[in-house]
Structures are given as C-alpha cells and as structure tokens.
N, C-alpha and C positions, 0 to 999 in steps of 0.2 A: 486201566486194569485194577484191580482188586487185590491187596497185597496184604499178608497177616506176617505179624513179625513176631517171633517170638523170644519172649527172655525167659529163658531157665531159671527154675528155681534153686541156686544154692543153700537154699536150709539155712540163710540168718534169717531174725529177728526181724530186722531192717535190709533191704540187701540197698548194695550198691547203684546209685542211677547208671544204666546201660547206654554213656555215651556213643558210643560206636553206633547203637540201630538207631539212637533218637536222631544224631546227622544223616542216613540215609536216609529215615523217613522223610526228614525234611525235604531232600532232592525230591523225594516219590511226588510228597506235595506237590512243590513247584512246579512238577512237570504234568501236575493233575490228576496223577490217580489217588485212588482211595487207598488210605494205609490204615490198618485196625493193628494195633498191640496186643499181642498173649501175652498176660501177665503171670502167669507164672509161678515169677518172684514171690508178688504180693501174694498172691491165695493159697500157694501149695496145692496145686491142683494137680495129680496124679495122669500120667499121659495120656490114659482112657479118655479123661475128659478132653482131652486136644484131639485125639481122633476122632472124639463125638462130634467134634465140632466141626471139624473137616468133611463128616458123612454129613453131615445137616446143610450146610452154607458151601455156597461156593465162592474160592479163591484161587486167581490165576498163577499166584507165586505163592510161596511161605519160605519166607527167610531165618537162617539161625545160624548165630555167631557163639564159638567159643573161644579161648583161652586155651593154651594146653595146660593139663593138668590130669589127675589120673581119676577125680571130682567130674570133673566136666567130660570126660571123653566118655563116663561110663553115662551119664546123664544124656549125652549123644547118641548115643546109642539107641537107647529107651525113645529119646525124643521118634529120632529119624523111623525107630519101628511102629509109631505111630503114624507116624505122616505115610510111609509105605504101604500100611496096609489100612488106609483110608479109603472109604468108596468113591470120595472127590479129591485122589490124590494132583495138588499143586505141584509146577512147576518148584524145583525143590533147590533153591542158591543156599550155599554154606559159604560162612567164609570167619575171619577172626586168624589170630597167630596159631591157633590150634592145628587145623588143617593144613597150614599155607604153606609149610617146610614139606608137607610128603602126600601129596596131594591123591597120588594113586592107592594108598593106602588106607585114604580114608573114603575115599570114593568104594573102594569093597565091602568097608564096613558101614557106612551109611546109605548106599543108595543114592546119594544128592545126584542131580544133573548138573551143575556147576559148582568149583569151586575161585572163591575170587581172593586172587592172591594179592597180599598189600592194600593202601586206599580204596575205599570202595565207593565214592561216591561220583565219580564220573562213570566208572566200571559196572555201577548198576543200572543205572541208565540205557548203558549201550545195550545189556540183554537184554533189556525191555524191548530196545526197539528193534532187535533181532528178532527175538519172539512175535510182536507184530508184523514184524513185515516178512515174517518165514524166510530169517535169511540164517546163512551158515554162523558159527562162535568162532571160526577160523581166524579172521580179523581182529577180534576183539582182546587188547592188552592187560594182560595182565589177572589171566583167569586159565584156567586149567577144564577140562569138557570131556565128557566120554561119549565117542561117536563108534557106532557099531562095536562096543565091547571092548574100546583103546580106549586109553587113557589120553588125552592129550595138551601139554604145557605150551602156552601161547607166552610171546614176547614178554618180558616185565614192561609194565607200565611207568613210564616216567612219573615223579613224583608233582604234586600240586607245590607249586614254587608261592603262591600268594595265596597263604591259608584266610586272607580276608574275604578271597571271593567264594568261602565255604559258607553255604544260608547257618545261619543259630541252629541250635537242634530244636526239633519238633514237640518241645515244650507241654504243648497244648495237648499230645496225645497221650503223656503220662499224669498219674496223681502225685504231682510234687510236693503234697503236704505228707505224702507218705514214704518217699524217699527222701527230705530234708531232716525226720528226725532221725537220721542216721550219727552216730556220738562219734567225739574224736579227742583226739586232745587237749584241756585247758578248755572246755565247752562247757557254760550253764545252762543248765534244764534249759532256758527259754530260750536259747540260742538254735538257729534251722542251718544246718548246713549242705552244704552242692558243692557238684564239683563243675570248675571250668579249663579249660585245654587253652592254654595260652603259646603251644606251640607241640609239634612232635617230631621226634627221630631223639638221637641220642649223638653229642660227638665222639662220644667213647666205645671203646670196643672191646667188651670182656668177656673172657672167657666162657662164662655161663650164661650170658645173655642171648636168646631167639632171637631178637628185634634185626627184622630183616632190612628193613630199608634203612639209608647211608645217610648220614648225617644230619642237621638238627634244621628245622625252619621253624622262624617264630610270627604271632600273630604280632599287628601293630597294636602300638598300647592303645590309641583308641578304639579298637573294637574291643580289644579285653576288657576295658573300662566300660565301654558300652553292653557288653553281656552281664557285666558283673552291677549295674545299672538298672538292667530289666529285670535281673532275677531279683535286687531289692524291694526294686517299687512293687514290683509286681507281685510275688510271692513272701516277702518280708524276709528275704535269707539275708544272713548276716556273719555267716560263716562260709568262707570260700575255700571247700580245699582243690588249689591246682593239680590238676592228676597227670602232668608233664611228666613224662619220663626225667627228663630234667629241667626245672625251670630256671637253674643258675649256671649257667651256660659260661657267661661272662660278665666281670663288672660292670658294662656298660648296660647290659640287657635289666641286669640284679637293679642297678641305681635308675634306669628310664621307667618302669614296672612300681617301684616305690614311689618315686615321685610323682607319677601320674597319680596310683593313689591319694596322696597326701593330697595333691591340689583338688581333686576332684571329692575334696571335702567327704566321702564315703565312711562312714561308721564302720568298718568290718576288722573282722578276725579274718586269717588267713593263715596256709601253711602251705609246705609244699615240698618238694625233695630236692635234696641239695648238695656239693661239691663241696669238701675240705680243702680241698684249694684255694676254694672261694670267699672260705669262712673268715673273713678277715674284720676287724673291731669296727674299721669304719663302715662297711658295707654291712656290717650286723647290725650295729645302731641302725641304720638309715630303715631297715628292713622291719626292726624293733617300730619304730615311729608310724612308721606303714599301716602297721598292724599286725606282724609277722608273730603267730604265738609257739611254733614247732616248725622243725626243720628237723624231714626222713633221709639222713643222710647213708648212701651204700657203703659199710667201713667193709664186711665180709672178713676179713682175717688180721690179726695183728705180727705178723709175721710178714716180715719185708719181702724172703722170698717166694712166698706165696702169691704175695702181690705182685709181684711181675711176672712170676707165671701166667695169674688170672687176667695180665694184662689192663691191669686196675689202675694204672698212674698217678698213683698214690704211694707214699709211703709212711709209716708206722707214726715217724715225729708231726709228719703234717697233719694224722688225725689227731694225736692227742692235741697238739696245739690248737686246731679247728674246731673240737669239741670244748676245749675250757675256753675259747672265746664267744661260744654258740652259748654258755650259760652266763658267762660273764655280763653278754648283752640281755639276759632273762630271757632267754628263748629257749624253749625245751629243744633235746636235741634226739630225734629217734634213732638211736644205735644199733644198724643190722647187721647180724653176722651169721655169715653162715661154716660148715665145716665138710674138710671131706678131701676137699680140690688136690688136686695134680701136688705131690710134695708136702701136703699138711700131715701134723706129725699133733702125738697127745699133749706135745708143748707148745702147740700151735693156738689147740684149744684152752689149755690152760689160761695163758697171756690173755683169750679172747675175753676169759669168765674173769678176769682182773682187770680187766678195760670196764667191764659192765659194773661190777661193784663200784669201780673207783669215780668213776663219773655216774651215775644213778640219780636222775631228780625225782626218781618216784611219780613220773607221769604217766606212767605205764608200765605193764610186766611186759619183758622183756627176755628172750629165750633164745637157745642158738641149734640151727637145722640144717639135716643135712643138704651140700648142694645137690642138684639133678642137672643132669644133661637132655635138659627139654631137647626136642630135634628142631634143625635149625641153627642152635648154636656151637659154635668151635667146641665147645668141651662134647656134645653128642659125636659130631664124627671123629673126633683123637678118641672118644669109647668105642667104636665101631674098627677104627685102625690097630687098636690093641688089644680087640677081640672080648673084649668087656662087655660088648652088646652089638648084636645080630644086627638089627634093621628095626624100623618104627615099631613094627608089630612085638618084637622084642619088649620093648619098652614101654610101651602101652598093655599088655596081656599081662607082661611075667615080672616086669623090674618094677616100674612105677605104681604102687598099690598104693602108697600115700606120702605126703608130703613131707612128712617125721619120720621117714623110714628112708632108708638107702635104697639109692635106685640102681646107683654101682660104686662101688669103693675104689677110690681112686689113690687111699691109704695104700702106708705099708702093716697095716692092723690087722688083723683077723676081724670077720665081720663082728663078731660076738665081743671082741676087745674093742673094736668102735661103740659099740652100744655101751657098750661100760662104761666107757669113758663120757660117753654124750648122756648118760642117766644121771653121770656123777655132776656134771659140770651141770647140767639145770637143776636138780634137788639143788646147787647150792644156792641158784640164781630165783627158783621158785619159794624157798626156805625166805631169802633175803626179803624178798616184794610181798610177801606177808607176816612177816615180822612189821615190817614197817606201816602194812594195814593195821595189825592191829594194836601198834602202837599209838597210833595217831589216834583210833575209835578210844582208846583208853585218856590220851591225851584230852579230846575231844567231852567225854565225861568227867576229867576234875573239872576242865572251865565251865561244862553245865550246871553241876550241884556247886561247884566253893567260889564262881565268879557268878552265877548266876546268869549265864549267857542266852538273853533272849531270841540270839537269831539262828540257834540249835533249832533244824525241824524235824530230826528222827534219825534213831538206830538203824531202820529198815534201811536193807538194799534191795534193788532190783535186779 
C-alpha cells in the first residue's frame, strides 16, 4: 500500500523531529509498503496544498498524529477538512495522545475512520491488513472504529514489554540536517542535535498528566548506545536530547545509561528530564562525566500541599536540595512549574517565583503557566465531577484557547485575581532574565574594548 504521513506544522523555526510517525513509518517499511512524509513542519504549506495533493496522487492511507493541545486540535481540524474533501480521499488512521482519551469526539470532528489508541506500531499493521483482506476492525486491539455511524472502542492493547524489538525510526525518510539544527540548552552553533527514546511510560502518576499507559519500560543500553552510534556516524549529531518522559527512573537505570556512555567512548552532549529524588551528588557526577549538560526536571509547585494533591511524590525540601545538587554537579537544571491545581493559593505562586530567582543559572527564561486538564487525566475528570467542565467538546471549543490562559480554575481566586497575580509573578521572572541579558552584553563589551577580546564575534542576535 501507499501510505502518506503527515506532520503538522506548529509554526517554529525549526520544529521538533516527529518520533512517533518516523517508528511507524519504519514498521510500514518493513512490511513493504511505500511510506511518503508530508512535511508540513518544514515548508509551512497551507492545507490547500495537502489536498492538492491528495486530488493529484493516489494514497491508500494518510496518517496524522497529534498531541492534545488547543494548537494542535485546531490544526486538526484544517488538516482532516482537507483530507475530507479530497477527490482521492485515503483511508484516514488518527492517532497521538490527543485523540486517544475521547475517541468519539474526535471522530465527529474529524471524520477519521480509525483512531488508534496507545502504541501504534503493531496496531498499524493490523489495519493494514484488515484493509487488504476486507476483514472486520472488530478484533483489532487497541483502536476505536466507526461502523455504520457507532462509534466503537475495541480492547486496550497490551503494551510492547521489549522496546528492542521496535525497528529505528525511519531516518531515511526525513531531512535530518534540518531538524538537527533545532537549539537547546548549553549548545554551540556547531553542535546538531536529536532526539532518542531510551524508554516510555512514566512510574508516576500525576494529577495533570494524560499519559495513558501504566508504567515505565526501558530500552537496553545497547541499543540506546547503538542509535545514538548511527545518528553520529551517520548524520554527525552530537547532541542527544532523550525525549523520555522520564529517563531517571532509578539509580541503577541513571548509572547503566552513563556508563555505557563513558565506555563506548562517544563525544556527546546530552540531556534529558529528570526526578529530584534522583538528584543525588553521586549519581549527578557520574551523569556530569557522561556528558549530561541539563536536566528538565517537573518541580510544578513549591508548596507541599499541593504536591500531594497533584500526586507528585515529591516534596518542597527534596526539590530544593535536588536542585542545589543539580548545579553543584554543573549541570543546568530546567525548573517547571506550573499554577492553578486543586488547593493552590497566591502563596503558592509566590514561593514558586522565589524558587526561580533563587536558583536561576540564566540558561534559559523561564516562566510559570497555567495547569490544564488535558482529557485523559485525573485532574479532567475531578473538572468534569465538579462541574468545571462539561465533556471534551467543552474543553476543546470554549475552555482550552491557549496554553497561557486558564482552561479551568481550580483556585479559590476570581479568574481576573488569577491573571493578576500570574502577570505579576512573570513581569518579575521576565524583568529578572533580561536584566541579566543585558548585563552580560554590557559585560561582554568592557572585555571587548579594555581586554581586547579576540574571540568576541558580534552584537547580533538571531
């Protein structure tokens, strides 16, 4: 079969590489059909030209994965009314955490004939070969299907227990020299970076998190080592960031992961998100040596009882301690936090914006946003139970317009006292990160004119 996948354009610069369709593609390979990439991303091409392209060529399937987000579901939208009213409309599979929590809801608004809930790369497979041999989606785990105007949710699919027998992603069919210059933390011009999946699921279980499937499975370190291998030799990347939901799982996983590294002699920069738990001096060194230059750690709120609302198993003293060891060892430390949740109060925020001053290494601006109750997770249906918000369509039409905006207030603030308080608390955090811009550029010009600093190459910024 003939299969066109498409990646959505989010409107950066550089966008992010689309792990998710580059592993299915790879399956489509393997099993011999032809996979062509919509890019999308790269060209900014307006949906017209994706229907053009659908009237002109024929393709058996056209696949599209999103994210939930209030960006993306409206980008959905646009896409799916291209592909709809195509003159060679494909066989139409959705799938991504976007869809996968309310399956019927998005089936009315996009038209798909399948959506494929959780892991998709055995699951895509099977419709294929549904499709050719004209058999029913009845059987088929882990995908949701509309047959005569029902909506219908098939078994959950068991998860892949050995992410080694997953092929590489399909490499070959994106332009990597144009998704490697994507910037990150602690990165030189001449540094390409990627991203690699060294394992997924999460062991944790928080409040505002969608992630549907149960617990965490890692790859072996030699295939990690062997991806991260090919993407050198091969492409010259040198910068890996891990896109694990969490890749510090446990000490033993944090220290096998480094050492393999180290031995396997690899020049690279790396980063990756990580547990205050975790953050411990000796397992920070070791990480330091590795190559480790940032670690996105989830703080979300400095307030203890918030944190066990959100479910977070964390508390206040383990982040700061976790955070002054995360610099101690010279490793930046990405500090996110959000506002809003179940019992957070304007003291909530406060503490948060006095966690961000206090630890600041100026590797980045750093800002604090409202949370959402993406559908999916525990905090959407406790919004739904308390009458804060109707059902998906709720949520997607009328609450979720952007991601710097309340989707529902879970304060005891008036929505207008939230915003005051979250305008104040970043003018002082946005105030802070350019002060110290543009101290440094001032700093930066006495060493030019009174040290005479030759390796100065310019005022400009990009």
């Amino acid at each position: 079969m003939r299969i066109l996948l498409v990646v959505y354009d989010n409107e950066s610069h550089i966008s992010w590489f689309p792990q998710g369709l580059a592993y299915i593609a790879s399956v489509y390979q393997n099993a011999g059909h032809e996979v062509v990439i919509y890019h999308q991303d790269m060209y900014h091409w307006p949906e017209k030209h994706l229907r053009k392209l659908l009237d002109e060529e024929h393709f058996d399937i056209v696949g599209v994965s999103v994210i939930a987000g209030y960006f993306q579901y409206r980008k959905l939208l646009k896409i799916s009314s291209a592909i709809n009213n195509s003159k060679n409309r494909p066989f139409y599979i959705l799938g991504g955490h976007g869809p996968a929590p309310e399956p019927k809801f998005f089936f009315k608004k996009t038209g798909a004939d399948v959506i494929v809930i959780g892991e998709g790369e055995r699951t895509a497979i099977e419709i294929i070969e549904a499709l050719e041999n004209k058999l029913s989606f009845a059987s088929i785990k882990g995908i949701a299907y509309m047959d005569n105007k029902t909506c219908h949710i098939n078994d959950e699919r068991p998860l892949i227990e050995n992410l080694d027998d997953i092929p590489m992603p399909a490499w070959d069919l994106f332009n990597i020299a144009y998704y490697s210059r994507l910037r990150f933390v602690n990165m030189n011009n001449t540094d390409l970076s990627f991203p690699v999946l060294s394992g997924r699921g999460c062991k944790f279980n928080c409040n505002f998190c969608y992630r549907m499937d149960k617990g965490h499975r890692s790859r072996s370190v030699e295939s990690i080592l062997e991806e991260i291998s090919t993407l050198n030799r091969t492409y010259n990347i040198n910068y890996i960031i891990f896109s694990d939901e969490l890749l510090m799982t446990s000490f033993d996983r944090i220290e096998s992961i480094c050492e393999g590294i180290i031995h396997s002699k690899l020049d690279i920069k790396w980063t990756c998100s990580g547990r205050l738990n975790y953050a411990k001096p000796k397992v920070l060194k070791l990480m330091k040596k590795a190559g480790c230059v940032f670690i996105n750690y989830g703080i979300e709120s400095l307030d203890d009882d918030a944190l066990k609302i959100m479910n977070k198993k964390l508390t206040v003293k383990q982040i700061h301690e976790g955070v002054q060891n995360t610099l101690d060892a010279d490793i930046s430390p990405g500090l996110n936090i959000i506002f809003g949740n179940i019992g957070e109060t304007k003291e909530s925020l406060e503490k948060g914006v006095e966690f961000l001053l206090k630890y600041d290494d100026h590797a980045q601006m750093r800002t604090i946003r409202p949370v959402t109750p993406y559908p999916g997770s525990p905090l959407y249906y406790y919004a739904i139970e308390e009458g804060l918000l109707k059902n998906c369509e709720d949520f997607y039409e009328n609450k979720h317009i952007n991601s710097d905006l309340l989707a529902v207030n879970f304060t005891s603030l008036t929505e207008n006292e939230y915003y005051e308080a979250l305008y104040h608390a970043n003018k002082k955090l946005i105030e802070h990160y350019f002060d110290n811009q543009k101290q440094t550029a001032i700093n930066n010009a006495n060493k030019l004119y009174y040290s005479k600093d030759q390796s100065f190459r310019g005022f400009r910024q990009t």
